[in-house]
MDTraj code that builds the backbone (N, CA, C; nanometers):
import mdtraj as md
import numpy as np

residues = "UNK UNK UNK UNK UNK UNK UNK UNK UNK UNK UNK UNK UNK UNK UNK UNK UNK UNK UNK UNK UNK UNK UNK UNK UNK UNK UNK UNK UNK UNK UNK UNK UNK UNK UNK UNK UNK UNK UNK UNK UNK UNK UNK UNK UNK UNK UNK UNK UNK UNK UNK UNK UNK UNK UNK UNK UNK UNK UNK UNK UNK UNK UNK UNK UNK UNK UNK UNK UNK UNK UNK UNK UNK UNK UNK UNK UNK UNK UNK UNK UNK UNK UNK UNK UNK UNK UNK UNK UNK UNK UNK UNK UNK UNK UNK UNK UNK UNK UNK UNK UNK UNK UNK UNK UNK UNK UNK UNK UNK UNK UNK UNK UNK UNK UNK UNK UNK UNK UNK UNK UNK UNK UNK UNK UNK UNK UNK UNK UNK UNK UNK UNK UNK UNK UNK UNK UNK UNK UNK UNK UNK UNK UNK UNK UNK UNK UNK UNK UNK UNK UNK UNK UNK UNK UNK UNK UNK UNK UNK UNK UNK UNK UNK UNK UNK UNK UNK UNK UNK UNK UNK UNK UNK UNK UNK UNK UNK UNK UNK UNK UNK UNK UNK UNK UNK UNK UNK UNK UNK UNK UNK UNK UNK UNK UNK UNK UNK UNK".split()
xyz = np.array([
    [-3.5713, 7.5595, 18.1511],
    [-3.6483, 7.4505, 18.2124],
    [-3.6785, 7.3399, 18.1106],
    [-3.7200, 7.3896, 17.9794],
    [-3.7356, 7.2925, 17.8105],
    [-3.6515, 7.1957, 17.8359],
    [-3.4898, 7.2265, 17.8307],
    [-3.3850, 7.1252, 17.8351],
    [-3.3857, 7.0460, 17.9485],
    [-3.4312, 7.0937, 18.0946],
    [-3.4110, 7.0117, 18.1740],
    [-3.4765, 6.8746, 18.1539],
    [-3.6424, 6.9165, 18.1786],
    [-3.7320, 6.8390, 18.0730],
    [-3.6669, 6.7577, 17.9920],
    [-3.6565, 6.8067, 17.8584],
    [-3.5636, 6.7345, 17.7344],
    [-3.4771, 6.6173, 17.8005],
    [-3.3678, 6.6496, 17.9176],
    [-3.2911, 6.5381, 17.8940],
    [-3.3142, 6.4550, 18.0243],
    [-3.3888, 6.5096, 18.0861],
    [-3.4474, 6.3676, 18.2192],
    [-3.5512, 6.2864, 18.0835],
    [-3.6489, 6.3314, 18.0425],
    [-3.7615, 6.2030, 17.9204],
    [-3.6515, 6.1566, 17.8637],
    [-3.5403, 6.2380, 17.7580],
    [-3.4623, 6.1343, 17.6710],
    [-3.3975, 6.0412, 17.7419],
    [-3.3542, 6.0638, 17.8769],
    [-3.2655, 5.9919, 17.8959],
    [-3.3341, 5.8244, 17.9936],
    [-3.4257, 5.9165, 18.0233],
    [-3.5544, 5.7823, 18.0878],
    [-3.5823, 5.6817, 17.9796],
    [-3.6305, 5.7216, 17.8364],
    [-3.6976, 5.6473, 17.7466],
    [-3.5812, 5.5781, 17.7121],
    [-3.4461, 5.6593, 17.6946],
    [-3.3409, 5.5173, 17.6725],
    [-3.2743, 5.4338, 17.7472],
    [-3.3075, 5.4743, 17.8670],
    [-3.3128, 5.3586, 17.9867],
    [-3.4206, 5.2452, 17.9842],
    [-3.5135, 5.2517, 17.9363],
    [-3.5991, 5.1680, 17.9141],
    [-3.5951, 5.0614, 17.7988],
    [-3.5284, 5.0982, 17.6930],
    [-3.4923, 4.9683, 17.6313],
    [-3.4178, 4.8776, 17.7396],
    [-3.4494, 4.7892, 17.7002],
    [-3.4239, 4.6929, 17.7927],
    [-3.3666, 4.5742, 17.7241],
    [-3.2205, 4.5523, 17.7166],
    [-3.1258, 4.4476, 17.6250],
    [-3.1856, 4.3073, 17.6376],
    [-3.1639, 4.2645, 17.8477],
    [-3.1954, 4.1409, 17.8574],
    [-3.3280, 4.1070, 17.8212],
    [-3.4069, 4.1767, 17.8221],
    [-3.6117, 4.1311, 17.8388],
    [-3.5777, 4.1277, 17.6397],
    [-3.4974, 4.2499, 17.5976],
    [-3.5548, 4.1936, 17.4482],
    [-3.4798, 4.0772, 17.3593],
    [-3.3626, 4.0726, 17.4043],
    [-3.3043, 3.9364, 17.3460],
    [-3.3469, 3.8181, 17.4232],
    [-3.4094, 3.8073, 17.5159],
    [-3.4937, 3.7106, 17.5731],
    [-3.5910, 3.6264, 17.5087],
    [-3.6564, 3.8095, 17.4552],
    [-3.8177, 3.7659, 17.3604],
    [-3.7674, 3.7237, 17.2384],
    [-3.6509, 3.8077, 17.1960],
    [-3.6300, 3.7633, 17.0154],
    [-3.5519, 3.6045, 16.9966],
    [-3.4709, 3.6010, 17.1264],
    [-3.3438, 3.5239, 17.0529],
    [-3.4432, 3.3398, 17.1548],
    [-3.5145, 3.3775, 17.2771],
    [-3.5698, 3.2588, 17.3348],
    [-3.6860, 3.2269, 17.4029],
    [-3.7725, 3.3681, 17.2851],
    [-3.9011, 3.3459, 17.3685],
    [-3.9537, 3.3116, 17.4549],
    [-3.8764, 3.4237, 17.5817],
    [-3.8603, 3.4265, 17.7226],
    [-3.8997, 3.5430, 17.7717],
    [-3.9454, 3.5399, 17.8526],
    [-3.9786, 3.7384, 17.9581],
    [-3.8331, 3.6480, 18.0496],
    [-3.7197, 3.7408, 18.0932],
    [-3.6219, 3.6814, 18.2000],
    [-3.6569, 3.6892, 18.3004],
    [-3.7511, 3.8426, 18.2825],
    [-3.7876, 3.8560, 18.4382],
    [-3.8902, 3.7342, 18.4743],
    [-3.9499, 3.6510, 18.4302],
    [-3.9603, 3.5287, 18.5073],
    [-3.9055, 3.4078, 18.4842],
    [-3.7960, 3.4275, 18.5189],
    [-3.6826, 3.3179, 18.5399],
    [-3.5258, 3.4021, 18.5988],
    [-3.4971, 3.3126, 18.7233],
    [-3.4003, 3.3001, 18.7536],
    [-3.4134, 3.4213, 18.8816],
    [-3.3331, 3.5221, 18.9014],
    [-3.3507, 3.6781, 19.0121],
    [-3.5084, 3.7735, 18.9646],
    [-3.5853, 3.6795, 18.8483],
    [-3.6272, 3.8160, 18.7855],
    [-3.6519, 3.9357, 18.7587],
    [-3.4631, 3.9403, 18.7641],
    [-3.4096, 4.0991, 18.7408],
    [-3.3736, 4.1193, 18.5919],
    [-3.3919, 4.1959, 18.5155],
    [-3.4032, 4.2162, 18.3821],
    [-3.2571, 4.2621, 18.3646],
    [-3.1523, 4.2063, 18.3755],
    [-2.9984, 4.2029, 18.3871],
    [-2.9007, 4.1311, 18.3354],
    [-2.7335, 4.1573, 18.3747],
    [-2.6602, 4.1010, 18.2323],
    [-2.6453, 3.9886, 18.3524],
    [-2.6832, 3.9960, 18.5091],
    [-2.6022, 3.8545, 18.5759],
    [-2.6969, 3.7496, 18.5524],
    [-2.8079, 3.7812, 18.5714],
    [-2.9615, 3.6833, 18.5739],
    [-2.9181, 3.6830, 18.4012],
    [-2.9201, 3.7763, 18.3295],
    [-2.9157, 3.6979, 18.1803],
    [-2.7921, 3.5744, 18.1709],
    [-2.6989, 3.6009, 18.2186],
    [-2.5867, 3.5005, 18.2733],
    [-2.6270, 3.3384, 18.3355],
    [-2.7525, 3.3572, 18.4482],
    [-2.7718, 3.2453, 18.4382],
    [-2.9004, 3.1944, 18.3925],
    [-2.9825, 3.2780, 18.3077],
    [-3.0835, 3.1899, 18.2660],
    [-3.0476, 3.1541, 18.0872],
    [-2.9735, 3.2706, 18.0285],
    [-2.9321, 3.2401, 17.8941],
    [-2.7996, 3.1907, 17.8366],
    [-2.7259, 3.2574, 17.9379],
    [-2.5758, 3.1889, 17.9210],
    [-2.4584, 3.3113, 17.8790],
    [-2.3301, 3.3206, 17.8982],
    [-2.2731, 3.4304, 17.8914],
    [-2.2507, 3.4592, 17.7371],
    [-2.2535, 3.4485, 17.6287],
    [-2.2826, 3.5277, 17.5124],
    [-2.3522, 3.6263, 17.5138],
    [-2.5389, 3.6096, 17.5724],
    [-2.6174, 3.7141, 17.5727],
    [-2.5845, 3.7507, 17.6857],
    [-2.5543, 3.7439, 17.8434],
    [-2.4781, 3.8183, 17.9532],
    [-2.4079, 3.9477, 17.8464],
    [-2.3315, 3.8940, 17.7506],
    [-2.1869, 3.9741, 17.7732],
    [-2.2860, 4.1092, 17.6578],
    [-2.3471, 4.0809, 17.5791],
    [-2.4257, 4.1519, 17.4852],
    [-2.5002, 4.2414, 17.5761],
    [-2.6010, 4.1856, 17.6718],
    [-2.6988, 4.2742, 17.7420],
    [-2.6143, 4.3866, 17.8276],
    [-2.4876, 4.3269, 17.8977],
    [-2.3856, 4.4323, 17.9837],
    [-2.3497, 4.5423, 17.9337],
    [-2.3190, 4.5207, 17.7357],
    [-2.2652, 4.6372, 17.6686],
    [-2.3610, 4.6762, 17.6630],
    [-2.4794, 4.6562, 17.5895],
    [-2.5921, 4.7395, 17.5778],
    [-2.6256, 4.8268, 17.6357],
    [-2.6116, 4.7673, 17.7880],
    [-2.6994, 4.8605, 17.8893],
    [-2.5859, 5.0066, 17.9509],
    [-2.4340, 4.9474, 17.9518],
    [-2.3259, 5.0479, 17.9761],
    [-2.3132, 5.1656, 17.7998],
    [-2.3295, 5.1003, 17.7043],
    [-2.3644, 5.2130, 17.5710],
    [-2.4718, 5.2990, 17.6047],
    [-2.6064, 5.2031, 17.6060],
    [-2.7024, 5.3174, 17.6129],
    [-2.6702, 5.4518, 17.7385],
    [-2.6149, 5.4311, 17.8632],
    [-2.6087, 5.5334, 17.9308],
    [-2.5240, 5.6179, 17.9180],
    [-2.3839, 5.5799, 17.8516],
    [-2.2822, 5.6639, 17.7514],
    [-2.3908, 5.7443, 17.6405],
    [-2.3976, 5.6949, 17.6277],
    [-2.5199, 5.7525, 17.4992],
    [-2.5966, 5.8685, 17.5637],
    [-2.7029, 5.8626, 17.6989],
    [-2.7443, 5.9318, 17.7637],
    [-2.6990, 6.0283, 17.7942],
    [-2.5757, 6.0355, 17.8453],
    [-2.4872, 6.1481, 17.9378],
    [-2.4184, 6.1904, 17.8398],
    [-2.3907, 6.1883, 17.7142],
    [-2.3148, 6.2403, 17.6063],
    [-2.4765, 6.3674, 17.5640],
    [-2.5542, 6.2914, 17.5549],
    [-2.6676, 6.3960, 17.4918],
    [-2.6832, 6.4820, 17.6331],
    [-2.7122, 6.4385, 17.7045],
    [-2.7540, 6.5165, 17.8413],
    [-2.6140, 6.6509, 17.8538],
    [-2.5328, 6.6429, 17.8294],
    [-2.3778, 6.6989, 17.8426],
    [-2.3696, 6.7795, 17.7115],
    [-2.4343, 6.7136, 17.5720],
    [-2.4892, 6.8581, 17.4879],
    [-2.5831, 6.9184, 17.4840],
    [-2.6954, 6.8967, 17.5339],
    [-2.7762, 6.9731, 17.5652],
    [-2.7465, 7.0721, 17.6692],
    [-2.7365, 7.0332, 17.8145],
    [-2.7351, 7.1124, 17.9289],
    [-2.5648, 7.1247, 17.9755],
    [-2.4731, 7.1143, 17.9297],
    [-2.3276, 7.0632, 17.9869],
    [-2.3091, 7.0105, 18.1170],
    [-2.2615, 7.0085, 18.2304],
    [-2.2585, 6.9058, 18.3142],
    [-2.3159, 6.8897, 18.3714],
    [-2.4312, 6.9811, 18.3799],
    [-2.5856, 6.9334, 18.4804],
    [-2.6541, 6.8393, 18.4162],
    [-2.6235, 6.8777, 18.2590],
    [-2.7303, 6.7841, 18.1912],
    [-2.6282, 6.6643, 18.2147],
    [-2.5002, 6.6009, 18.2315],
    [-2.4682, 6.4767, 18.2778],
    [-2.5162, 6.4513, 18.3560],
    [-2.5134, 6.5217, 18.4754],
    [-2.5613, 6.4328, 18.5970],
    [-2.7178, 6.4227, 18.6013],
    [-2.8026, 6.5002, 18.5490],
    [-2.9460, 6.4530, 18.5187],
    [-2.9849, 6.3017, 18.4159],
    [-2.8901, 6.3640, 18.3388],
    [-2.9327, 6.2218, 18.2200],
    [-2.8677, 6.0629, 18.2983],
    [-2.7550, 6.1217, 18.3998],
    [-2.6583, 5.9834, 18.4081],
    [-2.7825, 5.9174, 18.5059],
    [-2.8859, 5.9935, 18.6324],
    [-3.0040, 5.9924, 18.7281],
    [-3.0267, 5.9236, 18.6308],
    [-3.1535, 5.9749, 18.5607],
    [-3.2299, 5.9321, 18.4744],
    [-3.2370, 5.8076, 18.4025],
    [-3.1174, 5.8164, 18.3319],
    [-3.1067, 5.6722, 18.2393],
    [-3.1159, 5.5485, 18.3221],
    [-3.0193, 5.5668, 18.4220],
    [-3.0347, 5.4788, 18.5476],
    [-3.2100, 5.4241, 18.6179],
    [-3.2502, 5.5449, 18.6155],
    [-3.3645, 5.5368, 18.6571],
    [-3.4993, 5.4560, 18.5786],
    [-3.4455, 5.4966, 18.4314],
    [-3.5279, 5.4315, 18.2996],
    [-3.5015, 5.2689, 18.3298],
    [-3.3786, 5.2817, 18.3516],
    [-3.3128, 5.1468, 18.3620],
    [-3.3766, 5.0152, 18.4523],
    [-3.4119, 5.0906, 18.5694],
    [-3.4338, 4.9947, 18.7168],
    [-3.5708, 4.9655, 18.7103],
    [-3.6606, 5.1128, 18.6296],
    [-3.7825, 5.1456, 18.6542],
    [-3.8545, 5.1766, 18.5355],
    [-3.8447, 5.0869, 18.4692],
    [-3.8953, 5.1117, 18.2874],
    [-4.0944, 5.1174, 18.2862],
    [-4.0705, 5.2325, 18.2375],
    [-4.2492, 5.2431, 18.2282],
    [-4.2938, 5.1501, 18.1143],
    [-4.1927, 5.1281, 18.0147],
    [-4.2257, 5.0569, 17.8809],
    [-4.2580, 4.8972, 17.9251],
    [-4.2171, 4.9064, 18.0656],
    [-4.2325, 4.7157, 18.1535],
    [-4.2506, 4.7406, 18.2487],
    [-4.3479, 4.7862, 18.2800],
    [-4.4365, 4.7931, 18.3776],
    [-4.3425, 4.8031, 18.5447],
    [-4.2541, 4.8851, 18.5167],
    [-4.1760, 4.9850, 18.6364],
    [-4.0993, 4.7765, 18.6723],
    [-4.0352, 4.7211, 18.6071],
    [-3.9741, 4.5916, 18.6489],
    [-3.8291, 4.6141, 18.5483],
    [-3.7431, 4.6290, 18.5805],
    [-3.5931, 4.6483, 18.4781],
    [-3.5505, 4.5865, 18.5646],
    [-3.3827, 4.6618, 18.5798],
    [-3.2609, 4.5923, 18.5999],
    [-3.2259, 4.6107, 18.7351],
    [-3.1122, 4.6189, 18.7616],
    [-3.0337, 4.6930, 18.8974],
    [-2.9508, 4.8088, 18.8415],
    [-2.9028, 4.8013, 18.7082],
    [-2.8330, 4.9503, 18.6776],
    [-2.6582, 4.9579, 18.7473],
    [-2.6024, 4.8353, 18.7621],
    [-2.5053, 4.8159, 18.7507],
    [-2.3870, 4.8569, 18.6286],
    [-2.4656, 4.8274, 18.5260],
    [-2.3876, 4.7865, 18.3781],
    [-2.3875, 4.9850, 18.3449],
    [-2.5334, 4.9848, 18.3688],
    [-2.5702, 5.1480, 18.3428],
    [-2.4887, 5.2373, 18.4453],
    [-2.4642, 5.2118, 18.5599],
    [-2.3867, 5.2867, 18.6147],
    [-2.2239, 5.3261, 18.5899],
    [-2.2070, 5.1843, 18.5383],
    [-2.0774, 5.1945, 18.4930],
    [-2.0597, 5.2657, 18.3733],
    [-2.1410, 5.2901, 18.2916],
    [-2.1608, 5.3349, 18.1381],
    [-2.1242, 5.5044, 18.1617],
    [-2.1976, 5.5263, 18.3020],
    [-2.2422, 5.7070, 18.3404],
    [-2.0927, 5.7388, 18.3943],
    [-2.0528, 5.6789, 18.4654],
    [-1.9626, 5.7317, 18.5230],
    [-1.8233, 5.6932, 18.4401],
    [-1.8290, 5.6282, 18.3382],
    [-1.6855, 5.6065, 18.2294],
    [-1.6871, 5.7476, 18.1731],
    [-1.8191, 5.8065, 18.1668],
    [-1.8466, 5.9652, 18.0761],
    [-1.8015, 6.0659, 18.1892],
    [-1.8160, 6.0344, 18.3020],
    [-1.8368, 6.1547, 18.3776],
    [-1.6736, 6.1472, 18.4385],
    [-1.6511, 6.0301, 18.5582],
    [-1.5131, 6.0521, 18.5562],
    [-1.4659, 5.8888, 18.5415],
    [-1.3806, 5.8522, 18.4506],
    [-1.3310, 5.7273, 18.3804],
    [-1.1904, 5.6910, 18.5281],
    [-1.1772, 5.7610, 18.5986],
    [-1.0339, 5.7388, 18.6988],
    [-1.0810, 5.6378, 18.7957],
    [-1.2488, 5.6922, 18.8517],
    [-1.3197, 5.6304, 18.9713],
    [-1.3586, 5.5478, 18.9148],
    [-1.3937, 5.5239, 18.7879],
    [-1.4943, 5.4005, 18.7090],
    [-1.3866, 5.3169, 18.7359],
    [-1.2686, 5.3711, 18.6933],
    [-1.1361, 5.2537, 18.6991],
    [-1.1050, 5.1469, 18.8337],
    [-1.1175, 5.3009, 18.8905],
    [-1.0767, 5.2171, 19.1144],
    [-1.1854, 5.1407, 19.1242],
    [-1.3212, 5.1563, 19.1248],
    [-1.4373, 5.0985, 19.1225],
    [-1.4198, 4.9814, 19.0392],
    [-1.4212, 4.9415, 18.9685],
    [-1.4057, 4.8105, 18.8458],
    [-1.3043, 4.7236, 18.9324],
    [-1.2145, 4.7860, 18.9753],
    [-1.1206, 4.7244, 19.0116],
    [-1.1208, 4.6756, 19.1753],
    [-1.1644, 4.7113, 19.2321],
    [-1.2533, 4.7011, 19.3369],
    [-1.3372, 4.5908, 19.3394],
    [-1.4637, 4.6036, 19.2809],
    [-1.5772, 4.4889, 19.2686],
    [-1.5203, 4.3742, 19.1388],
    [-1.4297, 4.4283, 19.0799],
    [-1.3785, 4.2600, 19.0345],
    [-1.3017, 4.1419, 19.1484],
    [-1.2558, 4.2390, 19.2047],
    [-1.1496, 4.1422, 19.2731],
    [-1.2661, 4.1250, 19.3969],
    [-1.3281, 4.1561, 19.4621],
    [-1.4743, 4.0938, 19.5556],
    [-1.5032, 4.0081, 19.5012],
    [-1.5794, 4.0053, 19.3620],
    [-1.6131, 3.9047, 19.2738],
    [-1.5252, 3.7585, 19.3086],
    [-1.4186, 3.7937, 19.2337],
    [-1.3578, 3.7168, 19.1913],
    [-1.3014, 3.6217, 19.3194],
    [-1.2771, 3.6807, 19.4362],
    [-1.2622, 3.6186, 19.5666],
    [-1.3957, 3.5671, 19.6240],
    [-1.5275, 3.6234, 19.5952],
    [-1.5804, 3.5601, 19.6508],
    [-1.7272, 3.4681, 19.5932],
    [-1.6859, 3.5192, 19.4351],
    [-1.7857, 3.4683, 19.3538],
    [-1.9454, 3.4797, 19.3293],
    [-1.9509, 3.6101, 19.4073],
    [-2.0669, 3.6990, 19.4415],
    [-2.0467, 3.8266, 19.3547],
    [-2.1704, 3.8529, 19.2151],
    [-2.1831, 3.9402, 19.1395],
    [-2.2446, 4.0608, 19.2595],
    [-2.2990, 4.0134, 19.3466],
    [-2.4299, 4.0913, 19.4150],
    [-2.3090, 4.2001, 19.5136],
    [-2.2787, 4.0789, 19.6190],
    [-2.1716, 4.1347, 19.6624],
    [-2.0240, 4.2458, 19.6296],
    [-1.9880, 4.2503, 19.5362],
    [-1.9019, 4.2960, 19.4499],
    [-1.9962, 4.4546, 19.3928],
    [-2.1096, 4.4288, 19.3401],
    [-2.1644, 4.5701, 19.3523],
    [-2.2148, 4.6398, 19.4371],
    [-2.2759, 4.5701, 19.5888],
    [-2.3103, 4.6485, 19.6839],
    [-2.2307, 4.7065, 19.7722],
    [-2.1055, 4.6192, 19.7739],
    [-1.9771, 4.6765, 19.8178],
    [-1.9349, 4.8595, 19.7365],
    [-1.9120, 4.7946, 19.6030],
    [-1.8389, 4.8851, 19.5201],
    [-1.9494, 5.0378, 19.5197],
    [-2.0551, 5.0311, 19.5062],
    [-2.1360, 5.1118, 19.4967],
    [-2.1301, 5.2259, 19.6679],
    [-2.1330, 5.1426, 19.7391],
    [-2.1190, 5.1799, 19.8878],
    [-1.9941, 5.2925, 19.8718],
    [-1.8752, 5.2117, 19.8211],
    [-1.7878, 5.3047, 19.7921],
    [-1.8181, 5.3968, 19.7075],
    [-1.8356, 5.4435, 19.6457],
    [-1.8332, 5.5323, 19.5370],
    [-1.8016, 5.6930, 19.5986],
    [-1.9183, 5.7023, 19.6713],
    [-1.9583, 5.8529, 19.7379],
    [-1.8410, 5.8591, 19.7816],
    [-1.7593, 5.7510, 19.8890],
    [-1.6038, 5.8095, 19.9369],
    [-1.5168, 5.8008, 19.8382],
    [-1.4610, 5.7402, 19.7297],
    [-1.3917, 5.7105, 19.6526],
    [-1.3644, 5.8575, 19.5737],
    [-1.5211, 5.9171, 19.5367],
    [-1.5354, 6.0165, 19.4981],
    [-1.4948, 6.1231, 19.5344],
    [-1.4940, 6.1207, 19.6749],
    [-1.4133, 6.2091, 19.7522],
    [-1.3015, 6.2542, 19.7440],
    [-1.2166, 6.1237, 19.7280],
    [-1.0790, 6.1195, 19.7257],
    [-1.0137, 6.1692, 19.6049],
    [-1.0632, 6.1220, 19.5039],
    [-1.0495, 6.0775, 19.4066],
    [-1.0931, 6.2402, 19.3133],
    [-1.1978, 6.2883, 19.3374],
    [-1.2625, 6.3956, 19.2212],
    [-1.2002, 6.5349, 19.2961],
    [-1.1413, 6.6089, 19.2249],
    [-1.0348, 6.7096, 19.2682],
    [-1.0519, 6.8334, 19.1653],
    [-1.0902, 6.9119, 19.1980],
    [-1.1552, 7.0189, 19.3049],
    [-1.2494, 6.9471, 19.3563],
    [-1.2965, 6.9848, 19.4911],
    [-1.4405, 6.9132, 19.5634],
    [-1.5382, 6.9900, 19.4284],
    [-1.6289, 6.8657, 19.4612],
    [-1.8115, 6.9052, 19.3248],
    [-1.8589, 6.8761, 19.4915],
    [-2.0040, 6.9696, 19.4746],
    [-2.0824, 6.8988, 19.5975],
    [-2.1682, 6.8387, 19.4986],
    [-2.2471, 6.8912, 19.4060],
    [-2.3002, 6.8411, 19.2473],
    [-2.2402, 6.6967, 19.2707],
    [-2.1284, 6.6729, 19.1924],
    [-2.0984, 6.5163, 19.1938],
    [-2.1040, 6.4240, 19.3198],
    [-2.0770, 6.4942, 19.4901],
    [-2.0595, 6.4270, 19.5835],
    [-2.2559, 6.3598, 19.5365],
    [-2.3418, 6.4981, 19.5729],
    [-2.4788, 6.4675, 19.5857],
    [-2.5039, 6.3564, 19.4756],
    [-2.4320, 6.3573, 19.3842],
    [-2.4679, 6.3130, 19.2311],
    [-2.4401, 6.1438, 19.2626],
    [-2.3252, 6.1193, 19.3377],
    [-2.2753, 5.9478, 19.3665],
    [-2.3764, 5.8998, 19.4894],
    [-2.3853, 5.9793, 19.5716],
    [-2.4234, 5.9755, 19.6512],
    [-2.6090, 5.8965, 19.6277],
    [-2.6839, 5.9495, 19.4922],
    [-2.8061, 5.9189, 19.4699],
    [-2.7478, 5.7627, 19.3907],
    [-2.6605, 5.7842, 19.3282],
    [-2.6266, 5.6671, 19.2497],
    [-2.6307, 5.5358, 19.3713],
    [-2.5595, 5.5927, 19.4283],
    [-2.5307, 5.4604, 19.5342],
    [-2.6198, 5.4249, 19.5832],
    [-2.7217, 5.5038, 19.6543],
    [-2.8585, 5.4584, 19.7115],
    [-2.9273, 5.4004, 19.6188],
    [-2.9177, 5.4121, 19.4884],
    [-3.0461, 5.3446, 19.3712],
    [-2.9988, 5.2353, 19.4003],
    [-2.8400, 5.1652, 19.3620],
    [-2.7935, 5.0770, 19.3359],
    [-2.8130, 4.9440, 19.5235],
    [-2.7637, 4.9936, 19.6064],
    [-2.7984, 4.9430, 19.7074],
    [-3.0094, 4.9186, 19.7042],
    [-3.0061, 5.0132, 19.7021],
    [-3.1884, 4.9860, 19.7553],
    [-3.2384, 4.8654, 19.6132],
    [-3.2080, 4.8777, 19.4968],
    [-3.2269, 4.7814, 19.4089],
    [-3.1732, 4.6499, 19.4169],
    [-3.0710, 4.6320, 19.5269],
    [-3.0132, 4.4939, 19.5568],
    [-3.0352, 4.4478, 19.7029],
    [-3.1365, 4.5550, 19.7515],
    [-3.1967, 4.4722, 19.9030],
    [-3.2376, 4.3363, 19.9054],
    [-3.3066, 4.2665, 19.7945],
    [-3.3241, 4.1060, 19.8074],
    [-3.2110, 4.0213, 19.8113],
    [-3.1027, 4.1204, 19.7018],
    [-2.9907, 4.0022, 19.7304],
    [-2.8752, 4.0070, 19.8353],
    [-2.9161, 4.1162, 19.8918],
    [-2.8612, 4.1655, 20.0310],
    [-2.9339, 4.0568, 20.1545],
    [-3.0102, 4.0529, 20.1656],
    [-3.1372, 3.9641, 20.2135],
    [-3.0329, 3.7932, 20.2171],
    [-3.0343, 3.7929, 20.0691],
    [-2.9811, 3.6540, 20.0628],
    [-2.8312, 3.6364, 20.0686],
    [-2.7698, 3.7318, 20.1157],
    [-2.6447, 3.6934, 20.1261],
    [-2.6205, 3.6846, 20.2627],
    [-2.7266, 3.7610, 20.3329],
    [-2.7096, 3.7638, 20.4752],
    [-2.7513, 3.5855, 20.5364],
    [-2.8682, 3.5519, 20.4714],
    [-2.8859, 3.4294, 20.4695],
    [-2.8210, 3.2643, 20.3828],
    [-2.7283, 3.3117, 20.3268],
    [-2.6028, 3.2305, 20.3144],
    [-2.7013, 3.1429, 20.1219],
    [-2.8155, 3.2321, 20.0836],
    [-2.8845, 3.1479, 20.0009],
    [-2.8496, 3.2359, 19.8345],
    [-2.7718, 3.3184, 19.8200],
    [-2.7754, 3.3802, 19.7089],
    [-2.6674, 3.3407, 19.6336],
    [-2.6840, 3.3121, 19.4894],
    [-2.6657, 3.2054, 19.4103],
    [-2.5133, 3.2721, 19.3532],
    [-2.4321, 3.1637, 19.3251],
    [-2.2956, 3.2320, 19.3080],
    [-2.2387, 3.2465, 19.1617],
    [-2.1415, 3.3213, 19.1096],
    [-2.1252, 3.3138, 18.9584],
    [-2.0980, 3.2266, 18.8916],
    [-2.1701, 3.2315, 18.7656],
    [-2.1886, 3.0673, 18.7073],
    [-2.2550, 2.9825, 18.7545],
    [-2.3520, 2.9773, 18.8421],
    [-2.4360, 2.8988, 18.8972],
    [-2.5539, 2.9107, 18.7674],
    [-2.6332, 2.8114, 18.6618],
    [-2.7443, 2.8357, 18.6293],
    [-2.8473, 2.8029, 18.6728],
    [-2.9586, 2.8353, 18.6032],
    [-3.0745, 2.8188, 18.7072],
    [-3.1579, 2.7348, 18.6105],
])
top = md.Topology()
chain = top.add_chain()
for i, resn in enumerate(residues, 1):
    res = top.add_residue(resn, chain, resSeq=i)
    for name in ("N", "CA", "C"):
        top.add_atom(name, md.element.get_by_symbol(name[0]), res)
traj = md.Trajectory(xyz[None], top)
């Protein structure tokens, strides 16, 4: 039970660094989260700082959860992945160190699942780039791609896991329920497109 413990806190507390909010404070003595989606993220860092720190905060946040699920995976082996990959995610969206206000866990999701299975990270990437890129919607492109996952997973992860089905399956709901506003605004034709700054 120690380890379980052990790697849901480790992997929460390093979800909680938070790339965009701290190169915000160091590099432009800014909180992001008030400016622009005030979502503590690499797209909102995109348009309130500009894509240098975008492209910095994206790695950050996809390392630290590599980072997570590598410790979670020596500690507990693949339970402790899929707890730490929860978790970090969770640190991520829902940082106690900022007052439960983070990211969407996009960047972090992608980080968990390059560790866990790198084939689906692949179809997935490839997937919400080309949404993107057709329709110039970051938002879109992950609520899509995320939606997929749980089936993709299906297809895709061989022997059946019910572990991993249940495991995408929570992923996807974080990631959707964390992009209900910009779900909101896409339905209403008002959500801001890539490269748009603010």
């Amino acid at each position: 039970m120690y380890k379980i413990l052990l790697v849901l806190l480790l992997s929460y507390l390093i979800g909680n660094i938070n790339a965009a909010y701290l190169i915000g404070r160091i590099l432009e003595n800014k909180d992001i989260r008030n400016y622009g989606s005030g979502n503590a993220g690499a797209t909102n860092a995109l348009r309130v700082f500009g894509a240098k720190i975008a492209a910095v905060t994206f790695l950050f946040d996809l390392l630290k959860a590599v980072i997570a699920v590598i410790l979670g995976k020596m500690i507990l082996g693949e339970t402790g992945m899929f707890l730490a990959g929860i978790s970090v995610i969770v640190g991520h969206n829902w940082p106690a160190l900022l007052n439960f206000r983070g990211g969407k866990g996009i960047a972090s999701t992608i980080g968990v699942m390059l560790i866990i299975n790198y084939k689906i990270t692949l179809i997935c990437l490839a997937i919400g780039l080309i949404i993107v890129i057709k329709s110039r919607y970051v938002s879109l492109g992950s609520v899509i791609t995320m939606a997929l996952l749980p089936i993709i997973g299906l297809f895709f992860n061989r022997p059946f896991n019910l572990d991993f089905l249940i495991f995408t399956l929570i992923l996807s709901v974080m990631a959707i329920y964390r992009h209900k506003g910009n779900i909101s605004r896409l339905l209403k034709g008002q959500e801001r497109k890539i490269g748009q700054r603010v």
